[in-house]
OpenMM code with the backbone's topology and positions (N, CA, C; nanometers):
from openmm import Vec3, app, unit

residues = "UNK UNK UNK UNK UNK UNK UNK UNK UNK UNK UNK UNK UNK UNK UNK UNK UNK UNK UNK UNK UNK UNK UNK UNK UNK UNK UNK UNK UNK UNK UNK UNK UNK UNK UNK UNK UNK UNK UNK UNK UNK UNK UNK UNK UNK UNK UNK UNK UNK UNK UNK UNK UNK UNK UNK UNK UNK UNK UNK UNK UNK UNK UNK UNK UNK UNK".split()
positions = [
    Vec3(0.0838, -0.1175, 0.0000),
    Vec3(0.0000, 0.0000, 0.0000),
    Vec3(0.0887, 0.1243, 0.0000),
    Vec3(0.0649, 0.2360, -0.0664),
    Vec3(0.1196, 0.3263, -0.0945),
    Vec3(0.0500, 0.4557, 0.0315),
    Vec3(0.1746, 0.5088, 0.0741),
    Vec3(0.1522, 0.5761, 0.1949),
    Vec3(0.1566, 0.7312, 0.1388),
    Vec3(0.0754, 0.7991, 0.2455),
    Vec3(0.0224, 0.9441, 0.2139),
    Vec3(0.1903, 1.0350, 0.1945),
    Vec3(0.2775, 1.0203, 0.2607),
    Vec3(0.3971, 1.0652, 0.2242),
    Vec3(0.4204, 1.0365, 0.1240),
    Vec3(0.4316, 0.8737, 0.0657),
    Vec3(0.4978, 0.8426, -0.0833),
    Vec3(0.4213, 0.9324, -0.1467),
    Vec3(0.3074, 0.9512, -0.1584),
    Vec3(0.1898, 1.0410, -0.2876),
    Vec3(0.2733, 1.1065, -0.2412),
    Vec3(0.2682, 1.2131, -0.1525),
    Vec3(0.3139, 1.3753, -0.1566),
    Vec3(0.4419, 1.3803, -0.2173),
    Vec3(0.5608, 1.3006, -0.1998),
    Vec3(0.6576, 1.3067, -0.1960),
    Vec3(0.6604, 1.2376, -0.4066),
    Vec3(0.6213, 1.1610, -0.4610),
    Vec3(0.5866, 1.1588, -0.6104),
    Vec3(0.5047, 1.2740, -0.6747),
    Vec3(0.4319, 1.3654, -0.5764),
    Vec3(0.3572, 1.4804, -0.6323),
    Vec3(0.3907, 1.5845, -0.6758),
    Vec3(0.5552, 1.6205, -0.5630),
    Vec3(0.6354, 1.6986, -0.5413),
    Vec3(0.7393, 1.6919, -0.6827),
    Vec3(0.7067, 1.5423, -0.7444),
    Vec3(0.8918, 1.5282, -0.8080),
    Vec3(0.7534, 1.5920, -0.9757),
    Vec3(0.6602, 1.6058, -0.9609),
    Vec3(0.5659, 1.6252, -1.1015),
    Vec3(0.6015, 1.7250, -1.1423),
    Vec3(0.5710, 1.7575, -1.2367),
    Vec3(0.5649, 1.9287, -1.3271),
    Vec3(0.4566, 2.0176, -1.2726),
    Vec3(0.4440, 2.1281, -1.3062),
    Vec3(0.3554, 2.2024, -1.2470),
    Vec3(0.2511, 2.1434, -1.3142),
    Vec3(0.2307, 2.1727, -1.4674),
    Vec3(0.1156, 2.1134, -1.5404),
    Vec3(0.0323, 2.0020, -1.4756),
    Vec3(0.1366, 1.9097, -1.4529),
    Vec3(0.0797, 1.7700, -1.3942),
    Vec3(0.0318, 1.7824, -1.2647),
    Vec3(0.1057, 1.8673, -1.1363),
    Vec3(0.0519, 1.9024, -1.0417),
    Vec3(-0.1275, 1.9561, -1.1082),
    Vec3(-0.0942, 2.0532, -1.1606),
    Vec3(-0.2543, 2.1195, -1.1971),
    Vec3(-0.3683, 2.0363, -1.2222),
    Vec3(-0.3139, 1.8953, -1.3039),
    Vec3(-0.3898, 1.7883, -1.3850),
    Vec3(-0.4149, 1.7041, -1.2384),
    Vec3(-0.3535, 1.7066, -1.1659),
    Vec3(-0.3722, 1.6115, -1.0277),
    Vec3(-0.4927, 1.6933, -0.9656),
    Vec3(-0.4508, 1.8330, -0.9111),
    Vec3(-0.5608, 1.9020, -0.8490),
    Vec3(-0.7393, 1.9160, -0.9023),
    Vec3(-0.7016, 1.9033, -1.0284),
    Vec3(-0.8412, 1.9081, -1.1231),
    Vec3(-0.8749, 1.7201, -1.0778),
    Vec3(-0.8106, 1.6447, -1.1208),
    Vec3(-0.8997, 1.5316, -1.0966),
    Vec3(-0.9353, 1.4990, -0.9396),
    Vec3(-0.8389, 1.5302, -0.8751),
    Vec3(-0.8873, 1.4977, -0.7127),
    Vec3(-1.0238, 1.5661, -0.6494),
    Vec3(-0.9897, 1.7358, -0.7171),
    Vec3(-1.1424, 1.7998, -0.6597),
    Vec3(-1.2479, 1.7546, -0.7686),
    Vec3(-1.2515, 1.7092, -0.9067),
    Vec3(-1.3877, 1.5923, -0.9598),
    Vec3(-1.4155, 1.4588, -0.9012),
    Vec3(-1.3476, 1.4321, -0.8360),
    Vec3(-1.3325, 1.2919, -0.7820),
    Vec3(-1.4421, 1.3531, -0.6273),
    Vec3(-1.3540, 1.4373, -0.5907),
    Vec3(-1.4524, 1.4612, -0.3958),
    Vec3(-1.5835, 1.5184, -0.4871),
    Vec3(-1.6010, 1.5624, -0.5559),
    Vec3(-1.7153, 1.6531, -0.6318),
    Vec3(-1.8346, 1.5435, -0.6385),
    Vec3(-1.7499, 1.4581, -0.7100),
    Vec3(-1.8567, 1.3462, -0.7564),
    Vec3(-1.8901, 1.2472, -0.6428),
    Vec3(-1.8164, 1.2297, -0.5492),
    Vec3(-1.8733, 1.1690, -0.4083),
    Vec3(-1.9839, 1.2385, -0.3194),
    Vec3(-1.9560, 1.3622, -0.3341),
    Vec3(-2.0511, 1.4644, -0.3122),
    Vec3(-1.9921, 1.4896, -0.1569),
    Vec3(-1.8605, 1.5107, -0.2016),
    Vec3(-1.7806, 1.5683, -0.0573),
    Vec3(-1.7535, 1.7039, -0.0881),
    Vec3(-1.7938, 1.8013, 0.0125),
    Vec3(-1.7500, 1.9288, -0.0113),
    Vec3(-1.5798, 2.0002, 0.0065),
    Vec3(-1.5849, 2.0864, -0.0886),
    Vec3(-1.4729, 2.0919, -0.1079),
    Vec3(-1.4021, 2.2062, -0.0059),
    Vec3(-1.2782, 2.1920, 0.0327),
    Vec3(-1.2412, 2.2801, 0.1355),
    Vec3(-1.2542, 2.4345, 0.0942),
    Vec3(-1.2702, 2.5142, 0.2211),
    Vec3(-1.1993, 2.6469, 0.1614),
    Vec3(-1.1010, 2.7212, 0.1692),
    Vec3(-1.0499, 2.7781, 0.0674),
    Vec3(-0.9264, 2.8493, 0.0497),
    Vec3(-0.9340, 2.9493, 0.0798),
    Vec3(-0.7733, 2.9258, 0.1572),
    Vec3(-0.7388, 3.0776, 0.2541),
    Vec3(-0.7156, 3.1801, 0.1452),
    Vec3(-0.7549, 3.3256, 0.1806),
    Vec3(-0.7379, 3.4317, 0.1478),
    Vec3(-0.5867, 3.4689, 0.1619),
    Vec3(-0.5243, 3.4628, 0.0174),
    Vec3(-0.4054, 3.5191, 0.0113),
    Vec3(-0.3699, 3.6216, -0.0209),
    Vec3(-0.2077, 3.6281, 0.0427),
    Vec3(-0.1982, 3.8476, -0.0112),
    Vec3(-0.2403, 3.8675, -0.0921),
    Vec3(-0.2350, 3.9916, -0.1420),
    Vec3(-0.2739, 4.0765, -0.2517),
    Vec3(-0.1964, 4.0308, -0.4037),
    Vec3(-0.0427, 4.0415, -0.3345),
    Vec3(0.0462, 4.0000, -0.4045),
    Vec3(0.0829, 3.9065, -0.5190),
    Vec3(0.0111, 3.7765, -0.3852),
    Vec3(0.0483, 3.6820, -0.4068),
    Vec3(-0.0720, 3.5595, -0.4896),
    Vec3(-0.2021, 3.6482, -0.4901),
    Vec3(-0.2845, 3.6653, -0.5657),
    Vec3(-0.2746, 3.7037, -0.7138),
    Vec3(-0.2368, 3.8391, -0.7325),
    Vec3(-0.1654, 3.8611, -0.8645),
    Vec3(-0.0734, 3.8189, -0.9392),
    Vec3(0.0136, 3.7636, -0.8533),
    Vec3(0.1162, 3.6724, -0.9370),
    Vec3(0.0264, 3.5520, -0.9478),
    Vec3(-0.0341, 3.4922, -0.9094),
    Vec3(-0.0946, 3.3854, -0.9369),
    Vec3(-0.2081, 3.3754, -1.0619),
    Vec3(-0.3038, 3.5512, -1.0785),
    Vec3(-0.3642, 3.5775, -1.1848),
    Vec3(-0.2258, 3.5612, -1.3485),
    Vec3(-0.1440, 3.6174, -1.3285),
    Vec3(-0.0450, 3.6641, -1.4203),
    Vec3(-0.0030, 3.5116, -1.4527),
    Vec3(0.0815, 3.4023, -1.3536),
    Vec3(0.0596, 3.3035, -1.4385),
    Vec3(-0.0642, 3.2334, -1.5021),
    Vec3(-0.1652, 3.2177, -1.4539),
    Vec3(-0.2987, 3.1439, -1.5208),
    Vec3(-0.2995, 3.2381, -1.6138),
    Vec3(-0.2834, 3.4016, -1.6381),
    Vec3(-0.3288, 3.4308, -1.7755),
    Vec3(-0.2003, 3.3970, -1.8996),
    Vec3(-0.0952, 3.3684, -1.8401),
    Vec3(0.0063, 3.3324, -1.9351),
    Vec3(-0.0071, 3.2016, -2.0158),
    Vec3(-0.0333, 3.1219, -1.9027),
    Vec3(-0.0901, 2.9874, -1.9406),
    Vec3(-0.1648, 2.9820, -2.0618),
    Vec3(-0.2861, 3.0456, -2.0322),
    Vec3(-0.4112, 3.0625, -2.1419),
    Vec3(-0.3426, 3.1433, -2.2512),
    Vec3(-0.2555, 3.2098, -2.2119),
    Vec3(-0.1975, 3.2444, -2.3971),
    Vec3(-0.1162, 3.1066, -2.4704),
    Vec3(-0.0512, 3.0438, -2.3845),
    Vec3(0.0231, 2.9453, -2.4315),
    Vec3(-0.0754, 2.8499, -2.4813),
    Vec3(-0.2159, 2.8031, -2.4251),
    Vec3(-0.2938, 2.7462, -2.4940),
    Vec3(-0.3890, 2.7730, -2.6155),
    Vec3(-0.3975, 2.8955, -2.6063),
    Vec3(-0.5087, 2.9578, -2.6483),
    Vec3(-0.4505, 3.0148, -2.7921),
    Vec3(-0.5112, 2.9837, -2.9026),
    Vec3(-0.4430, 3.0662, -3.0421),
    Vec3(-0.4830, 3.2019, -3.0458),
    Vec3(-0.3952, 3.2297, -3.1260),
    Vec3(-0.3583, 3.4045, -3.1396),
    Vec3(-0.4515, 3.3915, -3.2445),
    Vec3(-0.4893, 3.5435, -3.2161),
    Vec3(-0.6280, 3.6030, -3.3024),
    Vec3(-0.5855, 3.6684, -3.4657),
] * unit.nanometer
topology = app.Topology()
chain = topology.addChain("A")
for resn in residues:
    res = topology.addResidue(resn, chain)
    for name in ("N", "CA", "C"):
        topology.addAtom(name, app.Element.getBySymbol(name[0]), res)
């Protein structure tokens, strides 16, 4: 049996992408059990915006130019 450290510690060695692809299926997975999902702490201001700035970078890298 694979222990809650081993996951974290194989989660850690992922790409961000793949981290992202993990977080999306784990919260469809509690979704679909019909477990509610935690809530997220209110982060700086800062640290908020840097976080907008990568997700909108992202979406250019996916997204075709007009």
């Amino acid at each position: 049996m694979i222990t809650l450290a081993e996951i974290e510690a194989a989660t850690d060695a992922l790409s961000a992408s793949d981290q992202q692809q993990l977080l999306l299926y784990l919260a469809a997975r509690l979704q679909a059990q019909g477990t509610s999902l935690p809530e997220l702490p209110l982060l700086p201001r800062e640290q908020r915006v840097d976080w907008m700035a990568e997700d909108e970078a992202a979406m250019r890298r996916f997204r075709p130019s007009s």
